[in-house]
N, C-alpha and C positions, 0 to 999 in steps of 0.2 A: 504493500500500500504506500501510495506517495504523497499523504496529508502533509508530510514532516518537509516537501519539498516545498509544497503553500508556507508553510508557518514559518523555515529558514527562512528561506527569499525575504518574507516580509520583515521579520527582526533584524537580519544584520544589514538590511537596506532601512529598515525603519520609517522610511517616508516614500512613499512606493511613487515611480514616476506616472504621470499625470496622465490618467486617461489612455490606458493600451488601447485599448478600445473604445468604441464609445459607450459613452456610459449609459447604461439601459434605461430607455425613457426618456430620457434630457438630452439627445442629439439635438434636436430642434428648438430647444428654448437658449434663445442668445441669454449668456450669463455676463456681459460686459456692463458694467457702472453706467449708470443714467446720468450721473453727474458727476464731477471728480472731486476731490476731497477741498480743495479750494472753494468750488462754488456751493459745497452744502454749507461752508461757515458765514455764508453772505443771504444766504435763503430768507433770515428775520429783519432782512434791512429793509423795511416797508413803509411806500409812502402814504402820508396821510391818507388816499380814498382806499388805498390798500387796508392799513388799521380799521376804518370804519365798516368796510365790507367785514371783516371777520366780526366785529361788535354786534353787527346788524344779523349775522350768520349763529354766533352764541346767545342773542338776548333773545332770536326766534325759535330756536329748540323747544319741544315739547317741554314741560315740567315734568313728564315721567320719566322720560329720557337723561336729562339733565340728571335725575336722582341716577336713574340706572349706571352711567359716565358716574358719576361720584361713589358709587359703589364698587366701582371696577375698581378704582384708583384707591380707596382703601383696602381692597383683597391686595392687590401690589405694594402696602406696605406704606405709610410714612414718606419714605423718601424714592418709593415707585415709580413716582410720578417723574418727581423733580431729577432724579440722577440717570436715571433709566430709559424714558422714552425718549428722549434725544439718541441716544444711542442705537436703538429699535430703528430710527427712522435713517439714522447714517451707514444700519446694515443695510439695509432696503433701497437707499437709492445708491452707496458707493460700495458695498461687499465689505467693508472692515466689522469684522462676526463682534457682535456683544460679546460681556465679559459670562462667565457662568454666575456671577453673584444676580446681574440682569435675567440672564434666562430664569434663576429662580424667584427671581419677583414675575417674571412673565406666566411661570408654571403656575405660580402658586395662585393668581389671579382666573386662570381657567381658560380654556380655550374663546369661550364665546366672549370674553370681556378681552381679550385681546383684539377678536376680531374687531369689535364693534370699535374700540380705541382708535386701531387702525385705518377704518372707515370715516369714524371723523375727522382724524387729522387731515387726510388729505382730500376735505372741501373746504380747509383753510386757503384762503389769496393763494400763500408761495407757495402752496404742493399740490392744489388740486390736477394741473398740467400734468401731473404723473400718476394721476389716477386710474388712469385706462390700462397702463403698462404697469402697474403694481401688483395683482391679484397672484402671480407666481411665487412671486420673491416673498410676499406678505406669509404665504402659506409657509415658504418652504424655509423662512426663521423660526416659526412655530413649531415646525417638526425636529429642525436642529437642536432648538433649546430642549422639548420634551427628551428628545435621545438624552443630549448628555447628561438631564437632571436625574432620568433616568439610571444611565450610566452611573452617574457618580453617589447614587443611593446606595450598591451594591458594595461597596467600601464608604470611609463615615462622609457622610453628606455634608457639602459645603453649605455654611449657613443653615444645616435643619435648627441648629437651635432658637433661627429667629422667627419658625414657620409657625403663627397664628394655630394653634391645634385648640379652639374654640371648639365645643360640639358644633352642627348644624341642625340639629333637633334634639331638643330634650328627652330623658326617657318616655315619660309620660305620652308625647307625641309619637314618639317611635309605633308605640303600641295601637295608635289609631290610623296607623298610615293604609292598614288594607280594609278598612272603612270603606268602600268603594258602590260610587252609585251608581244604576243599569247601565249609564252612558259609557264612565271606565272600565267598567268590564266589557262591554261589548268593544272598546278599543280594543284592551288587552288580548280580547278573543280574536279577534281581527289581523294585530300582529302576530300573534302566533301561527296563525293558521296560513299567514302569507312568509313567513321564512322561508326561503330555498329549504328544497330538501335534504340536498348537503349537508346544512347548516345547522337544521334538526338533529339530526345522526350525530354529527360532530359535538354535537350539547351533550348526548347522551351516552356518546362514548364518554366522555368529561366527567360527567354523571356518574358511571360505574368504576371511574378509575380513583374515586371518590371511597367506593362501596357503598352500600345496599342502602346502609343510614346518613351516606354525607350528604346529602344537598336535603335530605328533610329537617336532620336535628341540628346541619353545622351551618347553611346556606344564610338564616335566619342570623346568628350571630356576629354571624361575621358582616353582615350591612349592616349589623347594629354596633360593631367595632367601627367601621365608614365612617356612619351620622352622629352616633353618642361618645364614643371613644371608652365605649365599656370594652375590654380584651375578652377576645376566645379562650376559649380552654385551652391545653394540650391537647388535649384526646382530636377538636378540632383542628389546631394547624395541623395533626398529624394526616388528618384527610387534607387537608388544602395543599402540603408538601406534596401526598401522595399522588395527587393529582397532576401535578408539576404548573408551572409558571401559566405557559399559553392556556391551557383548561380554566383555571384560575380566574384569568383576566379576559377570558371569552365570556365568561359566565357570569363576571362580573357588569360587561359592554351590554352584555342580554337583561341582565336585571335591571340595571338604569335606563332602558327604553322603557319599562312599564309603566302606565298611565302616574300611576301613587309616587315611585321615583326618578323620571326625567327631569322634572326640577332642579335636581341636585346634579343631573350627569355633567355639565363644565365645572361641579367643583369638588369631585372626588379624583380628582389623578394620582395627586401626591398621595392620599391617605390610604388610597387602594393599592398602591407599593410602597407604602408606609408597613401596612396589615401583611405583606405577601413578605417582607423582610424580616420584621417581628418572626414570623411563625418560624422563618426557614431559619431564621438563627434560634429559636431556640428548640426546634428539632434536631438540629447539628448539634448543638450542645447536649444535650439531653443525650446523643450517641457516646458522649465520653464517659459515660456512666450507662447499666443495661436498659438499651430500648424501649421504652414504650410503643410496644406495639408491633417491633421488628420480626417479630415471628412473624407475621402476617405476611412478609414483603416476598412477595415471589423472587425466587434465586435464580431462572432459567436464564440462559444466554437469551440476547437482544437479539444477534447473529449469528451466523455459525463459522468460522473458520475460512471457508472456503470464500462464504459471501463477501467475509472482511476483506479479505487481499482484492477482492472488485469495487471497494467503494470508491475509489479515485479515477475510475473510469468513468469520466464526466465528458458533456458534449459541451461544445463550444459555446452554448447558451449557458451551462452550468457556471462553465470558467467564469464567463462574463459577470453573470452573478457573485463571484467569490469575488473578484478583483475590484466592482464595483463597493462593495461592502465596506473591503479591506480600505480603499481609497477612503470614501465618507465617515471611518472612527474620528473621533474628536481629536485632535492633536496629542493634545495631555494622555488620552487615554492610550494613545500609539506608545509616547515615549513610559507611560505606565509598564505598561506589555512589556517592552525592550527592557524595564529596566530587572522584570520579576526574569527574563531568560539569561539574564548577566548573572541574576544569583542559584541559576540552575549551572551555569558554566558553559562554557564555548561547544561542549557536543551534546549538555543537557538537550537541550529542542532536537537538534538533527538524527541524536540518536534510539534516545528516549520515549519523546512524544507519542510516537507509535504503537509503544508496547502500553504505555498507558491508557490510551483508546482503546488496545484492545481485551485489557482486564476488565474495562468497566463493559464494553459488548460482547465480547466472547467468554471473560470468566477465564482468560488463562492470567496467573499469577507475572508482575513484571520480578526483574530481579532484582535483587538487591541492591545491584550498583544504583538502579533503576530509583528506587527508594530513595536512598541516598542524596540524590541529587533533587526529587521531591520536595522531600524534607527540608534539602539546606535553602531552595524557596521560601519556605514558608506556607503557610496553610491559607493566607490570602492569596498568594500571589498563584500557587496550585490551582485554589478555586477559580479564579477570573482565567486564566489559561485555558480552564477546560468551559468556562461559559462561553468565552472566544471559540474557540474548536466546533462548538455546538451550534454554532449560526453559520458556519462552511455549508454551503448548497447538502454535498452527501451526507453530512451528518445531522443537518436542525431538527429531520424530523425522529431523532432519539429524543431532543431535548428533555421531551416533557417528561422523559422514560429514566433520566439516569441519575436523577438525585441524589435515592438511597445508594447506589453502587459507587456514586463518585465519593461518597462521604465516606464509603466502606472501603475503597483504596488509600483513601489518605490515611484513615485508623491504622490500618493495615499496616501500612510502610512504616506509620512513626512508631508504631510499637517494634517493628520490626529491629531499626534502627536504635529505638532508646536500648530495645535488648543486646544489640550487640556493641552497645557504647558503652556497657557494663566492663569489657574486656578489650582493647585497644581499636578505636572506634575505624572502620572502612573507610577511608579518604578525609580521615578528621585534620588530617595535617592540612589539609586546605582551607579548613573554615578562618576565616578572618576575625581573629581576635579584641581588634578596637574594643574599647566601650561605646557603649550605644549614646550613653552620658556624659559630661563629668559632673567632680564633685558637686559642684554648686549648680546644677543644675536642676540634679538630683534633692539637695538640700529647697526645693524650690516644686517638686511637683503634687503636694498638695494645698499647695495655694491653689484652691477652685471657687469659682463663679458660683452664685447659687444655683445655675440652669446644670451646673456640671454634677453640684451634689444631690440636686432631685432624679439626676440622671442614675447616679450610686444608690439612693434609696429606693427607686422602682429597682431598680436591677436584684437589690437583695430581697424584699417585698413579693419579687415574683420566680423566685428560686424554688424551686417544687421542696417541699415539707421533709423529703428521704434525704436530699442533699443537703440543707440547711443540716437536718440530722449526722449526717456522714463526717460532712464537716466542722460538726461540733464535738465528734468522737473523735476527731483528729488532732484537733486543738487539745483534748484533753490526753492525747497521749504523748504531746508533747511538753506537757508540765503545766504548771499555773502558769510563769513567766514567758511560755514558749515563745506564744504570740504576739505579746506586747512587747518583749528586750528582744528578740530575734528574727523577728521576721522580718521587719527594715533594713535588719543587716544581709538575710539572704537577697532581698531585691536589689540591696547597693551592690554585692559581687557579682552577682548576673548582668546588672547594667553598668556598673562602673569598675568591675574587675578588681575592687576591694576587697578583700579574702573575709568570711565570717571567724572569728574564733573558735576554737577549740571546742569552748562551752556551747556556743551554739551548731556544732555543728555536732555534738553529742545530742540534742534535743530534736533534730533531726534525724537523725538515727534512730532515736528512740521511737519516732512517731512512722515508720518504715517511711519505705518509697512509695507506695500507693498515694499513700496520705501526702508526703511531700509534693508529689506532682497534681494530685487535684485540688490543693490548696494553690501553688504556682497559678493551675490553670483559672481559679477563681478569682486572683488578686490579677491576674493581667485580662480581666474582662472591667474591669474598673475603670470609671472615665481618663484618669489621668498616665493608665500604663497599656490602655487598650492599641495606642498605635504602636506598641513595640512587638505585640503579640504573634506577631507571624514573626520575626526575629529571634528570640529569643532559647529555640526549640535545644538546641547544643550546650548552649551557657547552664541552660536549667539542668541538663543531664550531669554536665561536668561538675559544677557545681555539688550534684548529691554523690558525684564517682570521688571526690578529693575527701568530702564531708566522710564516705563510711570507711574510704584507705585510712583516715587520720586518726578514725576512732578506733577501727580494727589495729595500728601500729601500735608494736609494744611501748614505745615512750608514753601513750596513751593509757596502758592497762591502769593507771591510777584512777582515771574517770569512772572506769568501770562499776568502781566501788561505790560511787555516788549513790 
C-alpha cells in the first residue's frame, strides 16, 4: 500500500505546490482580489452625499431588523464588531484570510448572522459596487473559518474560554419544546417523508451503530446538553463515540431541521463539537482505566489483508481529491502535522504509517520499533495523524468505524513501551532530554485565571466515582505526606529534570507503578500541565525506573526500615 507515499510527499514538502491540478470545483471561479490592498484602506473616505446616503440607508431599516443586526453583533462578542468585520471585509474583496481569533467571533455568531452582516455591508455607498461579484468569496470565508475553528477544537481551542456558553433554553423550556401543534407536525411529517432515500438509510444505519437504545434514551440528552448545557452521561457518549463523528453530526443537521428546533440551527455549531469533544475525551480517558462498555465493541477486521494492499489504487479523480484536500488544511494546521512527524523521526511516517493503518483495519499487530516511534509523538500528535489519514479519499469512509481501535493501538504500544522501559528502553538514547521548563517557570504554573480553575473543578466534579476512588487509595499508599511534600517534586523532575529525593522517591515506590502513573496521568489533564501531556510519556517512565533503582540500591537499604 502506498498511503505512506501521500503522507511523505506532503511533510517533508510541507506546503505542497499550488494547484497540480485543478482544483475540483473552482477551475472556473476567478480567485484574483477585486481591489488591492491600497484601495481597500481608502474605501471610508466618503463624500458628504456619500455619508448621507448610508444615514438615509441605516435610519430606513426595518426596527426588527435593526434589533436582528444588533443581535448578531452581540453573538460576535464585545469587540466582534469593532476589531473583526473590517477584517471579514479585507478577506473578501483582497484575499488576506482573517486571523482564527476573527473566525471565532464569526463561528461563534452562526452562520445566518454572518450572512445577513454580510449583506448589509455591502448596500453601504463604498461596497455596494461589489455586491454582485461577492456571493462566492462571502460563502467560501465562512467555510474556511468553520474548518479551522473546527480544526483547532480537536486540540485546546483558541479562545474557547471567551465563548459565551449561556444556555439557549432553560430546562423548564426544554421540556415543552415537543408541544407541537397539527400545523408542526404535519411539517415534520412532510420533511420526513421527503428525505432522499439514501439519506433515510444512512440515519439508520447511524441509528444502529448507536445500538438498539441510543437515539431513544441518549438522542434526547444530548440536544438537551446543545440548548441547556446539562452533560450526558457516560453510558451516553459511549453511544455517541460508538457511532463515530459523521453519524453524530448527520443526526444532529437532521434534528435541527425539525419544526420545534430550527430556531436554534445557526447557533448550535460550536456546542454541537463542543458535546462531540466532551464525550470523545472522556471515552479515551475512561480507556486508561477498564472500559465501560468495551466488551460490546466488535473486534473483527475492517478489511482483510488482501483488500488493504489495494486501497491506494485510486483513479485520477481520487488523487485529485487527496491533493485538493491536502492543499486547502489551514497553514498552522500543515506546519502542526510537520511538526508531530519530526517527533516521530525522519522514517517515522515513511516507514511506519503503514503498518499502523493496518493494525487499526486488519488487526495485524505493528512492531515495536513501530510503537516506539508512536509513542515518542505523543498521544496528540498520534491522534491528529491518524484523523488526517482518515479524510484521504481511500480511507474517510472507515472514519466513523475506527475510534475504539485507534485508541486501542495507542494503549497498546504505550504499555508496550513503558514495559520495556523497565529494562534498557529500544531507541531511548534518542529521546531528547531538554526540560520542557525551567525553574521559574515552573515556580509560576499555578498562577491560574478563574476561567482556568473552574476549568480544574469541572474536571474533578466529573471524574467517575471508581476513579476518584482509585485514586484516593493511591494517595493513601503513598503516606499522609505523599501528596502534599512530593508530588511537586515529581512534576519539577519530569519537567524540569530536577531529581526528586531519596525520601520521595521511596513514597513512590511505596504507592507501586500503577498508582504512580495514573496519578501522572491525572495531574497532566489539569488546566495548567495539560499542554505538556502528549510530551511527557519517557520522562514519567524514567522518572519511576531511577525512583525504584534508588530505592532497590543497597546505600538505600536504611529507608527500608522506615
Amino acid at each position: 500500500m502506498d498511503t505512506k507515499t501521500i503522507f511523505m510527499a506532503f511533510f517533508i514538502i510541507n506546503t505542497l505546490v499550488s494547484c497540480v491540478y485543478p482544483c475540483l470545483g473552482q477551475e472556473d471561479v476567478d480567485d484574483k482580489p477585486l481591489i488591492n490592498p491600497g484601495e481597500f484602506d481608502t474605501l471610508d473616505v466618503l463624500s458628504p452625499a456619500s455619508q448621507e446616503y448610508n444615514i438615509y440607508m441605516l435610519e430606513n431599516l426595518p426596527p426588527k431588523y435593526k434589533t436582528y443586526l444588533g443581535t448578531c453583533a452581540d453573538k460576535m462578542g464585545p469587540s466582534g464588531i469593532s476589531e473583526c468585520n473590517e477584517d471579514v471585509l479585507r478577506e473578501i474583496l483582497t484575499n488576506k484570510p482573517v486571523s482564527r481569533d476573527c473566525c471565532l467571533m464569526v463561528v461563534r455568531a452562526g452562520k445566518e448572522c454572518y450572512m445577513k452582516i454580510r449583506k448589509f455591508m455591502f448596500q453601504l455607498y463604498q461596497l455596494k459596487r461589489f455586491a454582485s461579484q461577492v456571493s462566492f468569496k462571502t460563502n467560501e470565508v465562512w467555510n474556511r473559518c468553520s474548518a479551522e475553528v473546527e480544526m483547532s477544537c480537536a486540540y485546546p481551542c483558541l479562545g474557547q474560554e471567551d465563548i459565551d456558553d449561556k444556555a439557549l433554553v432553560n430546562p423548564g423550556e426544554f421540556d415543552t419544546l415537543d408541544a407541537l401543534s397539527p400545523a408542526s407536525q404535519e411539517y415534520n411529517i412532510y420533511m420526513l417523508e421527503n428525505l432522499p432515500p439514501k439519506y433515510k438509510t444512512y440515519l439508520g444505519t447511524c441509528a444502529d451503530k448507536m445500538g438498539p437504545s441510543g437515539i431513544s434514551e441518549c438522542n434526547e440528552d444530548v440536544l438537551r446538553e446543545i440548548l441547556t448545557n446539562k452533560p450526558v452521561s457516560r453510558e451516553c457518549c459511549l453511544m455517541v463515540v460508538r457511532a463515530g463523528k459523521e453519524c453524530y453530526m448527520e443526526i444532529r443537521k437532521f434534528m435541527f431541521r425539525l419544526y420545534q428546533l430550527k430556531r436554534f440551527a445557526s447557533q448550535v455549531s460550536f456546542k454541537t463539537n463542543e458535546v462531540w469533544n466532551r464525550c470523545s475525551a472522556e471515552v479515551e480517558m475512561s480507556c486508561a482505566y477498564p472500559f465501560l462498555g468495551q466488551e460490546d465493541v466488535d473486534d473483527k477486521p475492517l478489511v482483510n489483508p488482501a483488500e488493504f494492499d489495494t486501497l491506494d489504487a485510486l483513479s485520477p479523480a481520487s488523487q485529485e481529491y487527496n491533493i485538493y484536500m491536502l492543499e486547502n488544511l489551514p497553514p498552522k494546521y500543515k506546519t502542526y502535522l510537520g511538526t508531530c512527524a519530526d517527533k516521530m523521526g525522519l522514517s517515522g511516517i515513511s516507514e511506519f504509517n503503514e503498518d499502523v493503518l493496518s493494525e487499526i483495519l486488519t488487526n495485524k499487530p505493528v512492531s515495536r520499533e513501530c510503537c516506539l516511534m508512536v509513542v515518542r509523538a505523543g498521544k496528540e500528535c498520534y491522534m491528529e495523524i491518524r484523523k488526517f489519514m482518515f479524510q484521504l479519499y481511500q480511507l474517510k469512509r472507515f472514519a466513523s468505524q475506527v475510534s475504539f481501535k485507534t485508541n486501542e493501538v495507542w494503549n497498546r504500544c504505550s504499555a508496550e513501551v513503558e514495559m520495556s522501559c523497565a529494562y534498557p528502553c529500544l531507541g531511548q538514547e534518542d529521546v531528547d532530554d531538554k526540560p520542557l521548563v525551567n525553574p521559574a517557570e515552573f515556580d509560576t504554573l499555578d498562577a491560574l485565571s478563574p476561567a482556568s480553575q473552574e476549568y480544574n473543578i469541572y474536571m474533578l466534579e466529573n471524574l467517575s466515582p471508581k476513579h476518584k476512588t482509585y485514586l484516593g487509595t493511591c494517595a493513601d499508599k503513598m503516606g499522609p505526606s505523599g501528596i502534599s511534600e512530593c508530588n511537586e517534586d515529581v512534576l519539577s523532575e519530569i519537567l524540569t529534570n530536577k531529581p526528586v529525593s531519596r525520601e520521595c522517591c521511596l513514597m513512590v515506590v511505596r504507592a507501586g507503578k500503577e498508582c504512580y502513573m495514573e496519578i501522572r496521568k491525572f495531574m497532566f489533564r489539569l488546566y495548567q500541565l495539560k499542554r505538556f501531556a502528549s510530551q511527557v510519556s519517557f520522562k514519567t517512565n524514567e522518572v519511576w525506573n531511577r525512583c525504584s533503582a534508588e530505592v532497590e540500591s543497597p546505600s538505600s537499604s536504611h529507608d527500608h526500615m522506615i
